[in-house]
Backbone bond lengths (Angstrom), bond angles and torsions (degrees), N, CA, C in turn:
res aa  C-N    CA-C-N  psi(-1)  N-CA   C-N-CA  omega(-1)  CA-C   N-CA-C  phi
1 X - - - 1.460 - - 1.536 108.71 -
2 X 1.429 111.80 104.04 1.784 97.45 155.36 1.191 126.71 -80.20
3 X 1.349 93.80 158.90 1.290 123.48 -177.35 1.773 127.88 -112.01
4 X 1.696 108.77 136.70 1.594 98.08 171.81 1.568 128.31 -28.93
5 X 1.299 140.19 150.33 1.175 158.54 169.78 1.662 101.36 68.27
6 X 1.457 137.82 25.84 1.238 126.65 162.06 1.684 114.93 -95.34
7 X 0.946 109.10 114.61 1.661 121.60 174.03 1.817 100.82 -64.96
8 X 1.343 109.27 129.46 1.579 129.43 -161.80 1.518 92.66 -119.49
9 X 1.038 115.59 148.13 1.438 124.50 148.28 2.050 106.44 -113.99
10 X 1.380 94.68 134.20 1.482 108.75 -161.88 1.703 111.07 -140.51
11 X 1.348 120.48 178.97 0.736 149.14 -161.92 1.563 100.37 -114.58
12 X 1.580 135.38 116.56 1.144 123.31 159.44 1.248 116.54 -151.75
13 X 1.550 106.86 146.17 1.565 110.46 -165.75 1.578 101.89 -95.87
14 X 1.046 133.44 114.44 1.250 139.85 150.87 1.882 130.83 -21.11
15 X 0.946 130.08 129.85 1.593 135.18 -170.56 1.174 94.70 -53.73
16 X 1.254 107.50 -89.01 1.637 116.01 -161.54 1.402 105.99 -83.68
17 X 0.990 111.98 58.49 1.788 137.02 173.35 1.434 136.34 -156.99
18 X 1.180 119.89 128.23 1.800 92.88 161.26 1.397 115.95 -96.85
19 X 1.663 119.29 14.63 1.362 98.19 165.02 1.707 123.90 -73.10
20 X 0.971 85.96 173.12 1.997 111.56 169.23 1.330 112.29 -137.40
21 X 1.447 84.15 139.48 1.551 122.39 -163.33 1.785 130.57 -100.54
22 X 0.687 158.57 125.19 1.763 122.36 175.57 1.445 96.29 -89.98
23 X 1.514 148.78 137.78 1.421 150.39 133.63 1.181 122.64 -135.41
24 X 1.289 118.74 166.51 1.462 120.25 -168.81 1.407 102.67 -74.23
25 X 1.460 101.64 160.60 1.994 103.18 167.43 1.748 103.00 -153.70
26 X 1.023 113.75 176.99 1.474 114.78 -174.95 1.581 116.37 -97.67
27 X 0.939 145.36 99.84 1.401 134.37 -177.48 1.714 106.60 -52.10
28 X 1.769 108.55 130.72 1.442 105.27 164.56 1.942 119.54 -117.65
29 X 1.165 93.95 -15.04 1.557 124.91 142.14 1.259 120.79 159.62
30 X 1.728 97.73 -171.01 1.583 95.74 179.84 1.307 105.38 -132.43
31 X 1.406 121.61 155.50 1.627 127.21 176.83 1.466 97.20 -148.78
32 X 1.270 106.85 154.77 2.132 126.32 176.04 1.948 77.06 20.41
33 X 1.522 121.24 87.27 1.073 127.48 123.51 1.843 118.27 70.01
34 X 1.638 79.04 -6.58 1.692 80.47 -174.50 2.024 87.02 -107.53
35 X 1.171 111.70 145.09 1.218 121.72 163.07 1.444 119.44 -122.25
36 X 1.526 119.48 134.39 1.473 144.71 -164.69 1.375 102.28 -93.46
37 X 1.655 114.91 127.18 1.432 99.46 -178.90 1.500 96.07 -154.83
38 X 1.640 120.47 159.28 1.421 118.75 156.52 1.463 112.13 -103.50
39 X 1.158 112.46 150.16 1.229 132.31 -177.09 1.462 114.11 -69.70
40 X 1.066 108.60 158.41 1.597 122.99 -176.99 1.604 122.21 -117.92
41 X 1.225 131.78 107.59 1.217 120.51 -169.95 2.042 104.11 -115.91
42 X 1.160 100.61 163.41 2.062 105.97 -179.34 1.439 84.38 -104.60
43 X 1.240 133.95 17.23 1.446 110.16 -179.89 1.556 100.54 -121.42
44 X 1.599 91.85 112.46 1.450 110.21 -174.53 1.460 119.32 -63.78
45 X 1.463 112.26 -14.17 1.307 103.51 178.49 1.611 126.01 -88.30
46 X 1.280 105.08 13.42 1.242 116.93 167.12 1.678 129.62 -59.79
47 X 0.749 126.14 172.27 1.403 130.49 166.44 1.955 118.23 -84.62
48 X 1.198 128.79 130.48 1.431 114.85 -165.40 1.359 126.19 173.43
49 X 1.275 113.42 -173.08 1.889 104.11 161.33 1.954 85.34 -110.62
50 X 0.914 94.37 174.46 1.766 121.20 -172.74 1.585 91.51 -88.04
51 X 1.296 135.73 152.07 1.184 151.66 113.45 1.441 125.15 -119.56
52 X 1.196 111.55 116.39 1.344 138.22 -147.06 1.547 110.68 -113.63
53 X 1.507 110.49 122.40 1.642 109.52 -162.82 1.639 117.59 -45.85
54 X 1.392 106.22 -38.00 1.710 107.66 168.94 1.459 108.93 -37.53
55 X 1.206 119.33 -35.62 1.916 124.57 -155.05 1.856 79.43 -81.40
56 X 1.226 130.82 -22.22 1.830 111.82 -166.99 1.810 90.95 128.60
57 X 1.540 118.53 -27.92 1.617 109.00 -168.92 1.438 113.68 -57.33
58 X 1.405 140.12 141.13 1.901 145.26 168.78 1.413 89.89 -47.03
59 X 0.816 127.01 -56.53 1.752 127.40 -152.78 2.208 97.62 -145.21
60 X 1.267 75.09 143.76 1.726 91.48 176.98 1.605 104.95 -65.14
61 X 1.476 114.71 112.99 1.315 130.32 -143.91 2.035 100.11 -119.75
62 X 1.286 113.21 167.05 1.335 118.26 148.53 1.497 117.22 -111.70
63 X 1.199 129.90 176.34 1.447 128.45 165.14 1.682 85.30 -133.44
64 X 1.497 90.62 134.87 1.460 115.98 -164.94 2.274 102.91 -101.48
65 X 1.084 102.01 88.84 1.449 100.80 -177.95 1.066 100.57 -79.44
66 X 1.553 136.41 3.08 1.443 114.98 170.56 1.717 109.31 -93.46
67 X 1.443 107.96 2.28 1.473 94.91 -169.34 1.940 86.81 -117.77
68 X 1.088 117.63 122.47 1.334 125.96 167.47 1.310 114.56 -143.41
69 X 1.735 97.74 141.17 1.755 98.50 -163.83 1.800 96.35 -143.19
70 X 1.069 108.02 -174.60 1.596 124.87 168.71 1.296 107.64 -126.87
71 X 1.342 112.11 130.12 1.606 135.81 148.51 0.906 115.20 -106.49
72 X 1.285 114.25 157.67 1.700 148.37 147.57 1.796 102.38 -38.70
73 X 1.613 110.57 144.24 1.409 101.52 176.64 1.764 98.30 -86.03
74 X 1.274 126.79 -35.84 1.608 137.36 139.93 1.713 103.12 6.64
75 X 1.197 103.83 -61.75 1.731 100.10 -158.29 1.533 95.82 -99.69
76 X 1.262 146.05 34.50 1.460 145.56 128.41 1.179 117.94 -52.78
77 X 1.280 142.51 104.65 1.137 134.42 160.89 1.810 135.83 -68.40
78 X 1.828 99.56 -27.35 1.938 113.47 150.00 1.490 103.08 179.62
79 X 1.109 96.42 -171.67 1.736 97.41 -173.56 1.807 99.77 -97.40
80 X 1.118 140.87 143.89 1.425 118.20 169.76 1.443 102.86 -107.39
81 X 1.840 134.22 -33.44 1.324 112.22 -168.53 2.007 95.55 -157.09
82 X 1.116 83.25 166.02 2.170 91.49 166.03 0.918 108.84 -109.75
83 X 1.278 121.10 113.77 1.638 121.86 165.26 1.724 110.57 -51.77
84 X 1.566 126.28 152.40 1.013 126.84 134.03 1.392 155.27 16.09
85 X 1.423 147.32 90.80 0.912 120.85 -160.97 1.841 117.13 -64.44
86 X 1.378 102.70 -26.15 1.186 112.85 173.11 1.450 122.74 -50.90
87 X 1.422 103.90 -42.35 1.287 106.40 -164.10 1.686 110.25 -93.42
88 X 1.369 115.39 -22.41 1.455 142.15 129.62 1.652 100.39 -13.77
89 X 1.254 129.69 -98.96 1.449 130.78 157.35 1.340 108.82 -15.36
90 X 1.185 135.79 -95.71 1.439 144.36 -179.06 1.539 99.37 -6.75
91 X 1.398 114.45 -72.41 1.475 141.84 -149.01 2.033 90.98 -56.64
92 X 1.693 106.82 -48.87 1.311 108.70 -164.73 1.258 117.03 -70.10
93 X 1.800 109.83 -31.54 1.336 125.45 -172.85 1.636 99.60 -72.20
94 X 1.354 123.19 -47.92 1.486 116.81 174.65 0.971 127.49 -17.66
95 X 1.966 92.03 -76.25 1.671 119.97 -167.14 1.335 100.77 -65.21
96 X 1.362 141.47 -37.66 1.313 127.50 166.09 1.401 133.98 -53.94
97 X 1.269 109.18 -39.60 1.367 111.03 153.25 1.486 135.19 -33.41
98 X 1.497 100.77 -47.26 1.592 122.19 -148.95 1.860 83.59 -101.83
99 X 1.454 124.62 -39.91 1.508 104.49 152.69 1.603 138.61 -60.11
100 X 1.340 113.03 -13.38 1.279 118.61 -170.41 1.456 106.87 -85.90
């Protein structure tokens, strides 16, 4: 079972694509097998919170709260790290925002 604030490396098919990809994404949870996650991009010029290789990230990363999707727990390939509780916070205070 994942859990909030674990950074995944996954499998994801792109919108305006049918390829698939492997990249990291953020777990926000999971229920009946499907897990909810935002994506992770190395391209800083994105819009985001920072995840920053000190935190466990390959490369100084964003987490993209505007892009959120569902996978299969199937298309996980492993978990690589836990974010922060801090940044855990950060992540919740965002998405609340961006619902309000």
């Amino acid at each position: 079972m994942h859990k909030f604030g674990e950074v995944i490396l996954t499998q994801i098919q792109f919108v305006d694509t049918y390829e698939v990809k492997t990249r990291p994404a953020l777990v926000l949870f999971e229920e009946y097998d499907n897990v909810i996650v935002c994506a992770i991009t190395s391209n800083e010029q994105m819009k985001g919170i920072k995840l920053l290789k000190k935190e466990g990230a390959v490369k100084d990363s964003i987490i993209k709260l505007n892009y959120i999707f569902t996978i299969s727990n199937k298309m996980i390939k492993k978990t690589l790290f836990n974010i922060s509780k801090e940044k855990k916070e950060l992540v919740k205070k965002e998405l609340t925002k961006k619902l309000n």
